[in-house]
N, C-alpha and C positions, 0 to 999 in steps of 0.2 A: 724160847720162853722169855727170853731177857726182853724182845721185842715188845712183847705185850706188857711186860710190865712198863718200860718206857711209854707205852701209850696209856696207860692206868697213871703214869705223873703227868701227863701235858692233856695237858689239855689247853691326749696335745691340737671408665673405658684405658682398659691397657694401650701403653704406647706400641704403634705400629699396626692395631688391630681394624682390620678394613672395613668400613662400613658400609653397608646399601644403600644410593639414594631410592627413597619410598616414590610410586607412580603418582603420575598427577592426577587429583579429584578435582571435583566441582566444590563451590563454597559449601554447598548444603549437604554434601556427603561429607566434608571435611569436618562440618563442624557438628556434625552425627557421632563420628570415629572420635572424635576428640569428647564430645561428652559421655562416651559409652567408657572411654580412658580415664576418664575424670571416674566415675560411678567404680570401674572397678580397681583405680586404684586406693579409690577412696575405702572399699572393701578391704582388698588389701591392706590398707592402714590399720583398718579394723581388727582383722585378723591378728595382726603381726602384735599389735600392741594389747591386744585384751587383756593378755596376761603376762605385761610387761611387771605385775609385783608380786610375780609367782615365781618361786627360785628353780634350782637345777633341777633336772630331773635322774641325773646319777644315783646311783644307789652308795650309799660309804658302807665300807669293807663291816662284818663281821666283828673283828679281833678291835675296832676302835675304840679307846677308854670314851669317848663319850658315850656310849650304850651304858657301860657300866655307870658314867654319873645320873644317866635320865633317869636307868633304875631305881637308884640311889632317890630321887628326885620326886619318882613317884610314889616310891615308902610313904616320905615325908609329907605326900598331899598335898606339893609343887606343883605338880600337873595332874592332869588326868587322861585313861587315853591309850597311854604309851603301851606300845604291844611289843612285850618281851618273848612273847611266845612264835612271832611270826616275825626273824629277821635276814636280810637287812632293809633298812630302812631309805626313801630317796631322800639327798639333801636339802631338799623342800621342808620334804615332815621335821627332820629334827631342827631346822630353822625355826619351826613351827613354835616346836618343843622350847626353845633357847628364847623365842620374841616371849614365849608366856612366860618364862623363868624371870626376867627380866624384868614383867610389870609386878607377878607377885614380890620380888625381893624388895620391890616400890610402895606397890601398896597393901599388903599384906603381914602385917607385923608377926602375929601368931608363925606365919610360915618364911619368916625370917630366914637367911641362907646365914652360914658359918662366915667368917674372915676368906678362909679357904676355900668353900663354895663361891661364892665371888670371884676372887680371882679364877680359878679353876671355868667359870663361867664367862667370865672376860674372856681367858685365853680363846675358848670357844667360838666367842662374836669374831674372835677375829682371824680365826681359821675359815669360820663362816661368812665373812662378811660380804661379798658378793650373794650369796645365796639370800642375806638378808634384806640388804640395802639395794641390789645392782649395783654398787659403788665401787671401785678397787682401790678407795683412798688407803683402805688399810692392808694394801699385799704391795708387794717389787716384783718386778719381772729381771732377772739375772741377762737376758739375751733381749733387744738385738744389743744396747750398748753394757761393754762390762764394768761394772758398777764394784769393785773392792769391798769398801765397807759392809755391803748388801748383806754379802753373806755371812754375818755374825750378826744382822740387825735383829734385836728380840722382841722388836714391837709391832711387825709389818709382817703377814704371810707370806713368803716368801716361793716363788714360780721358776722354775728354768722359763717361761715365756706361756705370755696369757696374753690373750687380744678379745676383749667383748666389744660388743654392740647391743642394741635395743632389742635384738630376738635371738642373738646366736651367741656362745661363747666355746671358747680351746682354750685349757689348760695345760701345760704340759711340764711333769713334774719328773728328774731324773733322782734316781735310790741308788743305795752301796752301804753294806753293812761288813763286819769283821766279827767274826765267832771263834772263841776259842773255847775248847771243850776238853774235859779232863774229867778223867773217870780210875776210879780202882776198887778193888774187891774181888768178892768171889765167882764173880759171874764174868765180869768185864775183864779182868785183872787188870795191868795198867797201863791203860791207853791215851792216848790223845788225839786229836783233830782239828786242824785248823780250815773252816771254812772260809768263803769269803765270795759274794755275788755283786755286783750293778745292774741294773734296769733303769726303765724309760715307762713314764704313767701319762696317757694320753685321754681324755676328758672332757665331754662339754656338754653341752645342750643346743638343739636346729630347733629354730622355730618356735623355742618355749614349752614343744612337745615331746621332742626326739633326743635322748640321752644316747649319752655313747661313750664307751668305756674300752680302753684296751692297757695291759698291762702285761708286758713282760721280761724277765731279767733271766741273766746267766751266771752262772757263778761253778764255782771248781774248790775241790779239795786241796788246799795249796799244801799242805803236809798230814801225818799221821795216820792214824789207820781207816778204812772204809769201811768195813764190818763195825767199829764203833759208832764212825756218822752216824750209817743208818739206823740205829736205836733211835734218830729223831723217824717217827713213825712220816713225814712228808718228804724225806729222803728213801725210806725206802720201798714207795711208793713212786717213785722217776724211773720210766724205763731207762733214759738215759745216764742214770749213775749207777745204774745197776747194770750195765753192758760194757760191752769195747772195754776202754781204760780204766773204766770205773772209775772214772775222775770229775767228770763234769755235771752239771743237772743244770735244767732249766725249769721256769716255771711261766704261767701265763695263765691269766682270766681277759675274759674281753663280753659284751654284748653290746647292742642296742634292745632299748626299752621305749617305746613309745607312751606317754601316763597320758590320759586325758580325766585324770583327779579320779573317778571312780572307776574308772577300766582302765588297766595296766596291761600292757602285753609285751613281753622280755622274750628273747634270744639269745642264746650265748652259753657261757658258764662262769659262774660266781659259785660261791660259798654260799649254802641257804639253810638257816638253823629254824627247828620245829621243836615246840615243848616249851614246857613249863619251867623244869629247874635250871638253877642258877648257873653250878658249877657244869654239870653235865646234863645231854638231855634224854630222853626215852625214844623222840622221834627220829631227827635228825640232828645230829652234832656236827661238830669238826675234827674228830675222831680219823676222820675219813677225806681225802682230798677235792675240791670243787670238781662235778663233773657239768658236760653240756648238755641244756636240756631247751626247752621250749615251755613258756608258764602264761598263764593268764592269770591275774589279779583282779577283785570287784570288792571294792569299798564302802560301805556309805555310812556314816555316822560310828558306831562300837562294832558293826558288823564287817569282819573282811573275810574273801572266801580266796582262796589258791588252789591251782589245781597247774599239774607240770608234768611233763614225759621226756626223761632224761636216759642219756645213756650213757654205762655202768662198763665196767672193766674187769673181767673176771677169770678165774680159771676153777678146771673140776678137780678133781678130788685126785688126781693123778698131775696137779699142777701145770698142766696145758692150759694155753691161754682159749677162751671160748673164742666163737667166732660172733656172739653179739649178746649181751646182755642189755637189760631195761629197766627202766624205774616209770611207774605210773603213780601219781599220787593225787591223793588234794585234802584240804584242809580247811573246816572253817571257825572259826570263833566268835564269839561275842559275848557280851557281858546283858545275864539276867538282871542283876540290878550295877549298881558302879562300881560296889564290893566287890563282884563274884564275875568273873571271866571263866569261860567252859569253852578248849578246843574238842575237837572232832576231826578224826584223822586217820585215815586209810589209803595203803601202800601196795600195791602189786610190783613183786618181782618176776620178770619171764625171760630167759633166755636160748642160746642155741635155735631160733625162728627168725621170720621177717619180724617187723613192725607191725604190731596188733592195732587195727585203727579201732577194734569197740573200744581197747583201753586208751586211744586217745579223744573220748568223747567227754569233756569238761562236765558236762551234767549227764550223769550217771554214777548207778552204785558199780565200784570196781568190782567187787567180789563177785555178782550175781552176773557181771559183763563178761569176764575171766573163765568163769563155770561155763556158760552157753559157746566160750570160743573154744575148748580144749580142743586140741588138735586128735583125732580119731584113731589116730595108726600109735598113738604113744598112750600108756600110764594115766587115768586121770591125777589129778591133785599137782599138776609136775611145775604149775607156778606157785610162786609162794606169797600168801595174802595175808597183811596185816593189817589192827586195827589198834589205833589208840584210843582214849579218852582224858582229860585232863584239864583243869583246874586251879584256878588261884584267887586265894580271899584273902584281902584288906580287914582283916578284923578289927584292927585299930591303927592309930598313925605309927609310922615306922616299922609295922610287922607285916610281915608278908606269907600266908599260907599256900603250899601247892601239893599237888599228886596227880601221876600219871598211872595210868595203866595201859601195858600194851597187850597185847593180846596176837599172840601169834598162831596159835589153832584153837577153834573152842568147839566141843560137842556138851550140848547141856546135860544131856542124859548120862552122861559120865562126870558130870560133877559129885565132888563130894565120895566116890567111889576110890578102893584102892588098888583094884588090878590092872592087865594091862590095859584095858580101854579109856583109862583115866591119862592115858601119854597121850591122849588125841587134843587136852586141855594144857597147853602150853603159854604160860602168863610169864609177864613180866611187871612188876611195880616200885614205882618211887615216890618218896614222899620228902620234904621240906621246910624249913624258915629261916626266912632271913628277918634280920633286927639289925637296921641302921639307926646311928644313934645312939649304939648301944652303951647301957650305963651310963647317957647322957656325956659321952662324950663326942663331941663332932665326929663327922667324918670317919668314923667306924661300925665300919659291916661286919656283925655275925652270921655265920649258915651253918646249918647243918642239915644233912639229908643222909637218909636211909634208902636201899637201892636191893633189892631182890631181884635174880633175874633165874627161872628155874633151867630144866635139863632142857637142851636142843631147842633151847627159845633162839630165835632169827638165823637158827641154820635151819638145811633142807634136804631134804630126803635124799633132793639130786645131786646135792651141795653145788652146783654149778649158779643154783636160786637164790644163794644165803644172800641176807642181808647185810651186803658188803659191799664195799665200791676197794679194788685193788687191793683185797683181801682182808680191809679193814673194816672195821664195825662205822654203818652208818648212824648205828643208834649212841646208847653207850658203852662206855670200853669194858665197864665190867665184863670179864668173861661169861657163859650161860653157867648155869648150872653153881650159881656165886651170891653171896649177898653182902652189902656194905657201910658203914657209918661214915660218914663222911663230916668233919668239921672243917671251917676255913675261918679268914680273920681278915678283911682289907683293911686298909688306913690311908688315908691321903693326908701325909705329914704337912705338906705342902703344894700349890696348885704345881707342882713340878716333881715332886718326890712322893712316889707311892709303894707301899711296902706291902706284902701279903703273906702269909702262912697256909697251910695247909695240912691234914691229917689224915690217911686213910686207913681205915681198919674191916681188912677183907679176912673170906672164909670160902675158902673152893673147892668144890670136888670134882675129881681129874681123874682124865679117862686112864687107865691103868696099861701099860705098855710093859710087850718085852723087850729084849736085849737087842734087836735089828728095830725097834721105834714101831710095830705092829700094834695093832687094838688087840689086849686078849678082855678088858671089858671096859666098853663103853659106857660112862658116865653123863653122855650131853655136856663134856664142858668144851671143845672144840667148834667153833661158830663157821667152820669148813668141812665139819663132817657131820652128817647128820644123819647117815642111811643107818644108824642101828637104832632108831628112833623106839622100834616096834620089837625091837630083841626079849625085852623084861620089863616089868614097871618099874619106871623110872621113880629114885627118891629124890630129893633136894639134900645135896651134899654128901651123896654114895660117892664113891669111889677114893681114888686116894685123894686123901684130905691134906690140904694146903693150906695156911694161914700166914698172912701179909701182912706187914704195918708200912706203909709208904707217906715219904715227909718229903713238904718241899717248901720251900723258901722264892721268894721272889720280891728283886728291889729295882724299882724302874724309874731311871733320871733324866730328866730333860735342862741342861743346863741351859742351853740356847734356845730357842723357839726352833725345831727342825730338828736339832741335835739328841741325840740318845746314847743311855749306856746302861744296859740290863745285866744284871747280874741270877741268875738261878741256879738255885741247888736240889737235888734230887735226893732222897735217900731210900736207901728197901733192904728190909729183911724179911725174907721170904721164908719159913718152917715147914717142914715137913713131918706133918704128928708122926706117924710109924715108925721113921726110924729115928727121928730126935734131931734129925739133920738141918743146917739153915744155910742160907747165902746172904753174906752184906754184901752191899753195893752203896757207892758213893757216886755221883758226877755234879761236878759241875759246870756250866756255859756262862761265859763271857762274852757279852756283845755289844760293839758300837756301829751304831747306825745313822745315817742323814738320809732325808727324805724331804728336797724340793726340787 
């Protein structure tokens, strides 16, 4: 249990080389060969240089506070554009983002930036500034010579080693962070944990076309207890810290992406967030660990379409690992008028099979592809198909409207009904607003969102299908069978100090067990079990009833340009109506970070 509430709070011509004398021609062939030389290197020049004032084609992480400022950004009717619902983003686009912030802070009074937007905007150009300029006047390179000073400089982005040219660049960036984690109450009692990892972040761009990304570090539990770490839901999702010594984990994303501006075509695995809301989302979050898939991207103007086939890590219901699970998806968006942005988004899960290639066909409907493959010797319905829909309006500057609906089974003919034929209609929905600026004071963000997710929504019959990656919800953490209020509060005190709050106030109904941990009645609030789907008509908030208040705190400082020191606190009191029973928990994490 303690698990899931932990994930309910978080959310880089040679000498000696031999050469051929070329055979000897006649003048007039020679100087054929030599203008045909001419012609295509001239091409070449062409080529190379087209889009020599088009910046990287990397993708920046997920978790980067610049998401959260362009958000902020486009409240305000800074930009326009900006697609919060499809990320991450290449460091092209939010260059993009950052050249337009830049001329409106210039010449746009009405949409005037704060003291702190400014700076906070600065800092940006100059984390960016290759991407923006091609220039590296404003970054160091640590290596090949060691430079002392460097590494405290607060004005210059700073590289373990970068080398560009006119169509190609390498970045290459080394991390180490220190976590100290402290926990007590009635769930945790009182534990500690000291983490601690390094890594190596290697980056560039070939050609002006070909992006390429690989990241990966190691790190180990250098004291305390390992049942505690893993409460962070991306520890205990590592085979490796969960085996042998249970001391160690590693982590790692890497692809190559090819962009040519309106066709994007990626390999690999990264972090890829889907949905509308702010805090958490209905499609895909980070809930759940980056898996490796295959995606194609099409762009053009407010319209972007994705479509991806990734693979998933799972186990059945007897906690054996499957021998193959899969994610088929795609998604498109676009805005009816500037106000109003509408995604569209549909998910098949299938596993235990080869590789289904109707669901790797980018145009197609997945659900009617899925139905014509089911395999003939099994069960129909035995993958599991979802769909979303979702929305967000600008109804005036600074307010931001949204709502998701997902939709994990629907028969029409059982809407509206209350036996069991009505469990074949399994929804989930969220709704939202944010208010920056709020009470006219800068640089502060309100939210609130509302979150309903009913019985046996994104698990599956076979449970081997749920909608999970390493047993964790790809959607959101809400458990099924749950509904939630959710308030939050950003502040950027300073372009370097930013502080946040948070409140959750949940209501869950839990499948009721005996004394060896058995189902004696299944409620749908388990997102790895699902086969009693069909047992009784399911209610929203049968079984035993659970009520949660979860608080968290977070203050995040950047003294130096590179340097970090976050501080977060967790809090949960968890009730139990029936018998009047509750659990405190406290924790809190300490961590210092570098990252060049």
């Amino acid at each position: 249990m303690i698990h899931t509430l932990m994930l309910r709070w978080l959310r880089v011509d040679s000498p000696g080389r031999a050469v051929l004398a070329p055979p000897r021609v006649d003048d007039r062939r020679l100087r054929m060969m030599l203008s045909g030389r001419r012609v295509l290197a001239a091409l070449s020049l062409l080529l190379l240089t087209a889009g020599i004032a088009t910046a990287q084609r990397e993708l920046v992480p997920v978790d980067h506070p610049v998401y959260r400022f362009l958000f902020r950004q486009e409240l305000r009717g800074a930009i326009e554009g900006f697609n919060w619902g499809m990320l991450p983003l290449s460091r092209a686009e939010i260059a993009g983002y950052l050249d337009t912030l830049e001329a409106s802070a210039v010449r746009v009074p009405v949409k005037s930036m704060s003291h702190v937007d400014l700076e906070m905007l600065d800092d940006f150009r100059t984390e960016f500034s290759y991407d923006l300029t091609r220039s590296a006047a404003k970054s160091s390179s640590f290596l090949p010579g060691f430079d002392f000073p460097t590494l405290f400089n607060d004005s210059r982005q700073k590289y373990l080693y970068a080398r560009t040219d006119s169509s190609t660049s390498i970045f290459i960036d080394g991390f180490a962070s220190l976590s100290y984690r402290s926990g007590s109450g009635d769930s945790v009692g009182s534990a500690l944990a000291t983490l601690g990892d390094i890594g190596i972040r290697v980056r560039g761009t070939l050609f002006d076309r070909l992006g390429y990304y690989v990241q990966a570090s190691n790190g180990s539990l250098l004291s305390g207890s390992h049942d505690f770490a893993i409460l962070d839901p991306h520890l205990k999702a590592n085979r490796k810290f969960n085996s042998d010594e249970k001391k160690f984990f590693d982590r790692t994303v890497g692809y190559l992406r090819y962009d040519a501006d309106w066709l994007v075509v990626t390999l690999g695995r990264e972090q890829l967030l889907w949905g509308m809301g702010y805090v958490d989302r209905a499609v895909l979050s980070e809930n759940s660990v980056p898996f490796d898939f295959a995606k194609i991207d099409i762009k053009k103007n407010s319209v972007r379409y994705s479509f991806f086939h990734g693979s998933l890590v799972g186990q059945d219901s007897a906690g054996e690992n499957l021998s193959s699970k899969y994610i088929a998806a795609h998604r498109l968006e676009f805005d009816i008028v500037p106000t109003l942005r509408i995604g569209l988004s549909e998910m098949v899960i299938y596993s235990n099979q080869p590789m289904n290639f109707a669901l790797m066909n980018p145009f197609t409907f997945l659900t009617s592809a899925e139905l014509s493959t089911e395999m003939p010797t099994k069960q129909d319905n035995r993958h599991n198909t979802l769909l979303a829909i979702d929305a967000e309006l600008y109804p005036s500057r600074n307010v931001r409207l949204f709502g998701s609906w997902l939709i994990d089974d629907i028969k029409i003919g059982a809407i509206g009904k209350s036996d069991i034929s009505a469990n074949s209609n399994k929804f989930g929905w969220q709704a939202g607003c944010s208010w920056t600026e709020a009470f006219s004071v800068p640089n502060l963000t309100l939210n609130a969102e509302y979150s309903r997710i009913g019985p046996f929504v994104t698990s599956h019959w076979t449970n081997a299908s749920s909608y999970t990656n390493w047993s964790l919800p790809l959607s959101e953490a809400l458990q099924p069978n749950s509904d939630e209020w959710l308030f939050s509060a950003g502040y950027d005190i300073t372009n370097r100090l930013f502080v946040s709050g948070q409140v959750k106030l949940q209501r869950s109904g839990e499948n009721i067990v005996d004394s060896e941990g058995h189902i004696v009645f299944d409620a749908g609030s388990d997102i790895l079990h699902g086969e009693g789907h069909l047992l009784h008509p399911n209610v929203f908030l049968q079984g035993r009833r659970v009520d949660r208040t979860l608080v968290s705190f977070l203050v995040s400082y950047q003294p130096i340009r590179q340097y970090f020191v976050e501080l977060k606190y967790f809090f949960n009191n968890e009730r139990f109506i029936e018998s009047g029973r509750s659990l405190v928990d406290s924790v809190v994490w300490l961590t210092v970070r570098v990252d060049y």
